[in-house]
N, C-alpha and C positions, 0 to 999 in steps of 0.2 A: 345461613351463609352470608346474606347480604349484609344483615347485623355485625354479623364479626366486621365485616370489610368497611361498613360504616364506623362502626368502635373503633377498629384500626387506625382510620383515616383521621378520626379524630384527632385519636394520640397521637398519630404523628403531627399534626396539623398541629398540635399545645406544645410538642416535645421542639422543633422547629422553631415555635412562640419562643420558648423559653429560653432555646441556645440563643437565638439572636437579640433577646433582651441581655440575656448573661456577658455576652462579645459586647453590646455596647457597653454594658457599664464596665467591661476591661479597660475596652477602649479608650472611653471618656476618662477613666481613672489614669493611664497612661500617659493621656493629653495633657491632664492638669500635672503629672511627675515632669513631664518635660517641657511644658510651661516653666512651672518650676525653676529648671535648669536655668533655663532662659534667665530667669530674672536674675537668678544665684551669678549667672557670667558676669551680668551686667552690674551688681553690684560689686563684684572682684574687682573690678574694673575700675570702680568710682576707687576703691579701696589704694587701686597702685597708683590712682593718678595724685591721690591724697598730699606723699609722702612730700611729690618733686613740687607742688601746688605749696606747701610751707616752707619746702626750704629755700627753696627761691623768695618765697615773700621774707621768709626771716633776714635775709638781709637788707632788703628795704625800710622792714616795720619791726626794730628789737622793741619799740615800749609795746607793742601787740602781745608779747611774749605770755600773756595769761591765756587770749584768744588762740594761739595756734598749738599752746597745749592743748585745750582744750580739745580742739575741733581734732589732734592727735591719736586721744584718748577717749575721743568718740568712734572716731577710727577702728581703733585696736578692740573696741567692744562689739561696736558691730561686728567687724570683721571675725570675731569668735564665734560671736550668737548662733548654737545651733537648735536652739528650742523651739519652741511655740512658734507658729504665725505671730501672734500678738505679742509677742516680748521682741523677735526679729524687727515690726513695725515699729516698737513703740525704741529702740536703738538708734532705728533708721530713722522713723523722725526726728530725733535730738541730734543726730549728725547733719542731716539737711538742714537743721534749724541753725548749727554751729557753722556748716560752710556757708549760710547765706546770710549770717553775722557777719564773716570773715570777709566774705567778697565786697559786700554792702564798707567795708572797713578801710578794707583792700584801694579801691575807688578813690579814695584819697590822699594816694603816694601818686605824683603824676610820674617820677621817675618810674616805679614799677607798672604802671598801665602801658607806658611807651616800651617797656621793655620786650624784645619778642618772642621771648621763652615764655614771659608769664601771660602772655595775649595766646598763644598755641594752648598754653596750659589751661586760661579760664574758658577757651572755647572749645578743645576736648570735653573740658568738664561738663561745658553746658550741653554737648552733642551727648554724654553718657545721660546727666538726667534724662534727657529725653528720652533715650532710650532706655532707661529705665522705667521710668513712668508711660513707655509704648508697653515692655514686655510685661508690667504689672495688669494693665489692661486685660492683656491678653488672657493672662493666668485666672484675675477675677472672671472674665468670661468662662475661659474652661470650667472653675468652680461650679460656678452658675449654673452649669449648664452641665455637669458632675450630679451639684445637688438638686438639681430638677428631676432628674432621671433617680436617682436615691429616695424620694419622697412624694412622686407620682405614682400612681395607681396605671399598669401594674406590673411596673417593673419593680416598684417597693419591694415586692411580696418577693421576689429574685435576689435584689440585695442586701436585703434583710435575714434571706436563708443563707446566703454568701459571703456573711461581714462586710459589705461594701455601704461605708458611713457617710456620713455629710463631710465635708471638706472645710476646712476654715481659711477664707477671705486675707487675701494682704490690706489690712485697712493702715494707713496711719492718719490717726487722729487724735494729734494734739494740740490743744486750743493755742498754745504759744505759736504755734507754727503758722495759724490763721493772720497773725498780726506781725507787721511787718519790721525789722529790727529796728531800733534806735541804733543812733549812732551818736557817739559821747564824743568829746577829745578832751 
C-alpha cells in the first residue's frame, strides 16, 4: 500500500511538472503573439504618419520627387508584408533606410524645417521609431525567452511533444543601413 501511495505521489508530482511546464510554454508563446501585436501597432503607425510626412515635404522639395517616391513605395511594401520575420525586417529596414535619406534631405529646405506641420510631423516620427525600436526589444526578449524554454532540458521534451517551435527574431540587418546617408544636391 505504501508503494502505490509513493507511485502515486510520484505521478502526480511529474503530472504537476508537466502541466506547469506545458502553461509556461502557452504562456511564453502568447507573450511573444502579443509582443508581436505590439510591434505590428507601432509599425501601422510609422505607416500613416508616412503619407502627411511627403506630402507636406512635396511641396517644398518637387526635384526630391525620386526620393519620396521612393520612401512611398517602401511604404506601401512594408505595409503589405505579411510573411517571414526576415522578409518583414529586411522591408523595414529599406524603408528606415529611405526615410533617414529623406529627413537627412529634408534638413535642407529651411522654409520646410520652420514649418510647423512638418516639425510635429518629423517629431511624431521620431517618437514612433522609438517606439518601435522599444516594442522590437521587447518582442526579441519574449523570443528569447520563448526559445530558451523551447530548447532547455526539460521542458524541450514538453514542447517537442506539443509542436511548440523556436520563434524567429525581428532582426534588421542591413549593411546600407549601418552607414550614414550622403547627401548629393
Amino acid at each position: 500500500m505504501t508503494t502505490l501511495l509513493i507511485t502515486l505521489g510520484v505521478v502526480l508530482i511529474l503530472a504537476v511538472v508537466l502541466v506547469a511546464m506545458y502553461n509556461g510554454l502557452v504562456s511564453i508563446r502568447n507573450q511573444c503573439d502579443e509582443a508581436w501585436s505590439n510591434v505590428d501597432t507601432e509599425l501601422k503607425r510609422r505607416y500613416d504618419l508616412i503619407p502627411n510626412l511627403v506630402s507636406t515635404a512635396k511641396g517644398y522639395a518637387k526635384h526630391e520627387r525620386e526620393l519620396l517616391e521612393k520612401v512611398t513605395e517602401m511604404r506601401e511594401k512594408a505595409a503589405s508584408n505579411n510573411g517571414s520575420l526576415a522578409s518583414q525586417a529586411q522591408d523595414e529596414m529599406q524603408l528606415q533606410s529611405a526615410l533617414g535619406q529623406l529627413m537627412v534631405r529634408l534638413e535642407a529646405y529651411p522654409d520646410l524645417k520652420a514649418s510647423q506641420n512638418f516639425l510635429e510631423l518629423q517629431q511624431e516620427l521620431a517618437n514612433t521609431e522609438n517606439r518601435i525600436q522599444s516594442s522590437l526589444r521587447f518582442f526579441n526578449g519574449n523570443v528569447r525567452e520563448c526559445n530558451n524554454k523551447v530548447q532547455q532540458f526539460p521542458s524541450n521534451i514538453i514542447a517537442n511533444m506539443f509542436g511548440f517551435g523556436l520563434r524567429e527574431f525581428f532582426e534588421l540587418d542591413i549593411p546600407e543601413a549601418r552607414v550614414a546617408p550622403k547627401v548629393e544636391f
